[in-house]
TIDREN-343223 format. One line per field, with one value per residue: residue number from 1; x, y, z of N, C-alpha, C in turn. Coordinates in Angstrom, 2 decimals, m for minus. Each point is the difference from the previous one (the first is absolute). Example, Ala and Ser with C-alpha at 12.3 -4.5 7.8 and 13.67 -1.06 7.14 Angstrom:
% TIDREN-343223
num: [1  2]
nxx: [13.19  m0.35]
nyy: [m5.69  1.05]
nzz: [7.80  m0.72]
caxx: [m0.89  0.82]
cayy: [1.19  1.19]
cazz: [0.00  0.06]
cxx: [0.90  m0.77]
cyy: [1.20  1.09]
czz: [0.00  0.73]
% end
This chain:
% TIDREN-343223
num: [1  2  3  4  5  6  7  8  9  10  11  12  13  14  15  16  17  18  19  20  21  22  23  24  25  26  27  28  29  30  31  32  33  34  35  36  37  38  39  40  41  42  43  44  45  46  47  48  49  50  51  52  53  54  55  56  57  58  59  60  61  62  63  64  65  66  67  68  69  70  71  72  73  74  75  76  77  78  79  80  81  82  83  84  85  86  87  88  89  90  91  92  93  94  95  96  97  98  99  100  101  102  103  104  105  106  107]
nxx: [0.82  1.38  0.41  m1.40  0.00  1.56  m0.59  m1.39  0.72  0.83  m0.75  0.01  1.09  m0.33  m1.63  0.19  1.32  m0.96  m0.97  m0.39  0.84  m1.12  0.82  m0.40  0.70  m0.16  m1.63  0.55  0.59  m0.46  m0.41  0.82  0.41  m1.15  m0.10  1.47  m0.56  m0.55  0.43  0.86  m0.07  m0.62  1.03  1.07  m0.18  m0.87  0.32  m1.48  m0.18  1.08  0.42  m0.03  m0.05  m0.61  m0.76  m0.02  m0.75  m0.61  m0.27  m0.03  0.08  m1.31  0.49  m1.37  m0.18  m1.31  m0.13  0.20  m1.37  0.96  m0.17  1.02  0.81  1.26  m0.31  1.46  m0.19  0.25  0.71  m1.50  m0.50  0.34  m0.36  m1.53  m0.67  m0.87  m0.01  m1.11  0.36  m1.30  m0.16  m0.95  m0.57  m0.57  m1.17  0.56  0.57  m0.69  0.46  0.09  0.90  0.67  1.34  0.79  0.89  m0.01  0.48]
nyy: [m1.19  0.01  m0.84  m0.08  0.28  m0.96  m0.88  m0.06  m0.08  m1.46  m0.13  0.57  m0.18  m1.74  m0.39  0.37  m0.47  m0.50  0.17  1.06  1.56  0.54  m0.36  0.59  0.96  m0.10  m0.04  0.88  m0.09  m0.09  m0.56  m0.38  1.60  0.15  m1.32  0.92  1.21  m1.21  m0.66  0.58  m0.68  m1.15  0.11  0.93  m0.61  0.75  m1.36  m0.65  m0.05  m0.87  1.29  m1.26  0.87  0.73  m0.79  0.22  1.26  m1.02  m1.11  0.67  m0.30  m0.05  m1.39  0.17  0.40  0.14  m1.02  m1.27  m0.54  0.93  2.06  m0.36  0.71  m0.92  0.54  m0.17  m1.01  m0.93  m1.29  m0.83  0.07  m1.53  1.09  m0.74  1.22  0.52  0.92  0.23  1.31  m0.17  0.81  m0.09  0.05  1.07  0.56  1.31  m0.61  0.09  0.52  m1.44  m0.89  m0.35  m0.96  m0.76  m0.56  m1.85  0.32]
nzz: [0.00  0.92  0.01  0.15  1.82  m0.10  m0.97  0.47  1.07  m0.05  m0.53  0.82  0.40  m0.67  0.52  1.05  m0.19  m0.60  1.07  m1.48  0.14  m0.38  m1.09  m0.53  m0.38  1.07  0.26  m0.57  1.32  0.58  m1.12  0.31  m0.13  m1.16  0.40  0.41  m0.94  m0.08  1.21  0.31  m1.21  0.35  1.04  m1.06  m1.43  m0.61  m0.23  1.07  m1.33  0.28  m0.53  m0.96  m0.63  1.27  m0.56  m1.17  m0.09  0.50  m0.60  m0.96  m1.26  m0.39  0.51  0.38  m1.71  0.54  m1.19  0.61  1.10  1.11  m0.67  m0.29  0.38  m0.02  1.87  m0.25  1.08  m0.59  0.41  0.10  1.05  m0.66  m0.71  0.37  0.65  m1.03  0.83  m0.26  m0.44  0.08  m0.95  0.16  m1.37  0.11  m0.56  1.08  0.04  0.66  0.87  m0.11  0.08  1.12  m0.10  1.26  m1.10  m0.18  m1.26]
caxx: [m0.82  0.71  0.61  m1.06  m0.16  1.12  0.01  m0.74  0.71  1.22  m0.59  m1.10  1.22  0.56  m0.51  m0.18  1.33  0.41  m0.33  1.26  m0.87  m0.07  1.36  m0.16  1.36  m0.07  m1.17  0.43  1.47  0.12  m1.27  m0.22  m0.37  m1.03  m0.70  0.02  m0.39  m1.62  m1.42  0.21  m0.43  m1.46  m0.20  0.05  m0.89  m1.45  0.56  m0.70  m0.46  1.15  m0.02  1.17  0.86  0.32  0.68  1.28  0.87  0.28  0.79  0.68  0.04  0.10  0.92  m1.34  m1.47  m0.91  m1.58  m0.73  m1.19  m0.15  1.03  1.46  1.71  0.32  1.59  1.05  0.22  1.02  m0.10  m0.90  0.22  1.38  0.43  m0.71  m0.95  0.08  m1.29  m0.19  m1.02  m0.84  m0.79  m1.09  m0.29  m1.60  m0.11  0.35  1.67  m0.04  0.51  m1.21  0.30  1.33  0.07  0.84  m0.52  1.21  m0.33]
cayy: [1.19  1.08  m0.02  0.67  1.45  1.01  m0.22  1.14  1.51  0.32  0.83  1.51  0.67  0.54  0.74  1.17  0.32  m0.07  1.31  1.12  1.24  0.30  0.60  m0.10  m0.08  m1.48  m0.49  m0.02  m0.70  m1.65  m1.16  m1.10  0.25  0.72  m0.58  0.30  0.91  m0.41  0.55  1.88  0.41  0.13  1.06  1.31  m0.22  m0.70  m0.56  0.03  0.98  0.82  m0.60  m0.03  1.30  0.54  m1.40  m0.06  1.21  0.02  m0.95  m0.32  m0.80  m1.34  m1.21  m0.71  0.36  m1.30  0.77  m1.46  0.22  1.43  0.16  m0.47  m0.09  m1.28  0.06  m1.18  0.26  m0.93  m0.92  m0.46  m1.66  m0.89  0.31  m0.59  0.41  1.58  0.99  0.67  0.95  0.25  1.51  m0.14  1.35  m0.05  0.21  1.48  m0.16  0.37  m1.35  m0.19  m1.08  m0.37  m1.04  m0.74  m1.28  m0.76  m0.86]
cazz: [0.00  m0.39  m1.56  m1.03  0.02  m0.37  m1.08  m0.05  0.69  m0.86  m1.35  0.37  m0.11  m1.31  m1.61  0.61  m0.41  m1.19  m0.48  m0.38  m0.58  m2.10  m0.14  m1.49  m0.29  0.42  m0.50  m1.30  m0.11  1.00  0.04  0.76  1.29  m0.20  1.28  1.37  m0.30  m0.38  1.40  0.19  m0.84  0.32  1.13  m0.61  m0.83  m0.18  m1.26  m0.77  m0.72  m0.64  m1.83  m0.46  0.56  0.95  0.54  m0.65  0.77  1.64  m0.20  m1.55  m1.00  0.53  m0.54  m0.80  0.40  0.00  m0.37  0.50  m0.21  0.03  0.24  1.63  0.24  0.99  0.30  0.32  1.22  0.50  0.23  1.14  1.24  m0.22  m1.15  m1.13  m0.54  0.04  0.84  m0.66  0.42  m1.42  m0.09  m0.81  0.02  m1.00  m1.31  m0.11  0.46  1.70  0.31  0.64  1.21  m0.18  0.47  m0.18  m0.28  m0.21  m0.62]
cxx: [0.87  0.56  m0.90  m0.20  0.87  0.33  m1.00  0.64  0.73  m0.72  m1.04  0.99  0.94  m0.81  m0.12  0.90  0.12  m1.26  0.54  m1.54  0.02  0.87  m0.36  1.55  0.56  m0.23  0.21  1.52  0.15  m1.30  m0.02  m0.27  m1.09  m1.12  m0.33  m0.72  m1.32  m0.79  0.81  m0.42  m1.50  m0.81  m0.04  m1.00  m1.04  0.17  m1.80  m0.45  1.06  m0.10  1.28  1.32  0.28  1.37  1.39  1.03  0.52  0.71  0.85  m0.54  m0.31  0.33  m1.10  m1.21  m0.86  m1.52  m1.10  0.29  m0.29  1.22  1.09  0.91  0.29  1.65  0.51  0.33  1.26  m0.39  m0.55  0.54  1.33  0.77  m0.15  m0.58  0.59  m0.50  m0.38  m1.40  m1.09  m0.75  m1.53  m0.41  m1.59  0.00  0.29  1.22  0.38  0.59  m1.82  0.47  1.81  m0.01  1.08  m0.10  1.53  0.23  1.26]
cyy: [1.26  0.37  0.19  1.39  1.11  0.10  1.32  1.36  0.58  0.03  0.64  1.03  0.58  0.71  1.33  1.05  0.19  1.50  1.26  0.84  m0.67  1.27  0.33  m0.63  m2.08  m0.93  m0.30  m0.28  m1.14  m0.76  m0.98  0.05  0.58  m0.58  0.45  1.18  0.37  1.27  1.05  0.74  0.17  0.77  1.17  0.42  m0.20  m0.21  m0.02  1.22  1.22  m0.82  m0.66  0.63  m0.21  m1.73  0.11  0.87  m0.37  m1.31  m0.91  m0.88  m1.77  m1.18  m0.31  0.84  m1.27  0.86  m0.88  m0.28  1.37  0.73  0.17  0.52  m0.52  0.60  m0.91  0.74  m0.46  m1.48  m0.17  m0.85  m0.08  0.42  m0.72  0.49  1.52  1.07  0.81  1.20  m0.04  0.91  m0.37  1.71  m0.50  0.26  1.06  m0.03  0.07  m1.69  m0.25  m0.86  m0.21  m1.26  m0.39  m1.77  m0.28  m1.16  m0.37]
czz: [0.00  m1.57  m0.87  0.22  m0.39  m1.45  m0.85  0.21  m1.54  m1.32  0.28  0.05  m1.18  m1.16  0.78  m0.62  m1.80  m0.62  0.05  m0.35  m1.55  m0.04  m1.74  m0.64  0.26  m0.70  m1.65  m0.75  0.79  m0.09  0.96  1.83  0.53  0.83  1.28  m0.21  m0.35  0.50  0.22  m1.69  m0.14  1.03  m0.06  m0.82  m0.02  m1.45  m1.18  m0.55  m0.86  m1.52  m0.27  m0.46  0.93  0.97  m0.42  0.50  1.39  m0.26  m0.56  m0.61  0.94  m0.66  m0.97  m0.09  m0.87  m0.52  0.21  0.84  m0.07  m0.12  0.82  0.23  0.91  m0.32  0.66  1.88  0.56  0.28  1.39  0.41  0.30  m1.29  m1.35  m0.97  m0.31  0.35  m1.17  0.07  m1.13  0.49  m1.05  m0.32  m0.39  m1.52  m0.49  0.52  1.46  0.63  1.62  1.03  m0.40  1.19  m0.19  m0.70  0.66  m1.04  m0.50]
% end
């Protein structure tokens, strides 16, 4: 039972540690560190309802845009978990370019 409770400690600690301010400049030179930046980015921002433009301006050029099922930009976060997977940010917009929902995937 200890060794479960200290196990918990010790990665509450560490994802504690791996969160960073949104740094634009960063964000757009270090992809892979773009994970720890999520949530102080989402925290600043009121990302819904910003136009594509305005996305771009704040985040550059995304790795993916997607016109199926809806329209997308899918930014590169860095490697999830065990370094299986890839974090990734998707931006859904509507039919007037506004962005409407964002989300972290791992795929």
């Amino acid at each position: 039972m200890k060794k479960i409770i200290l196990s918990c400690l010790v990665l509450l600690i560490l994802s504690s540690c791996s969160s960073r301010q949104f740094d634009q400049e960063a964000w757009m030179k270090e992809p892979d560190k773009r994970s720890g930046m999520v949530s102080s980015l989402t925290g600043k921002y009121e990302l819904k309802g910003m136009t594509e433009t305005e996305i771009i301006d704040l985040l550059g050029e995304p790795e993916q845009k997607l016109d199926e099922p809806s329209r997308q930009y899918v930014y590169y976060l860095g490697r999830a978990g065990l370094g299986v997977d890839d974090s990734l940010l998707r931006l859904s917009f509507d039919a007037n370019g506004e962005l409407e929902s964002h989300r972290v995937t791992h795929d």
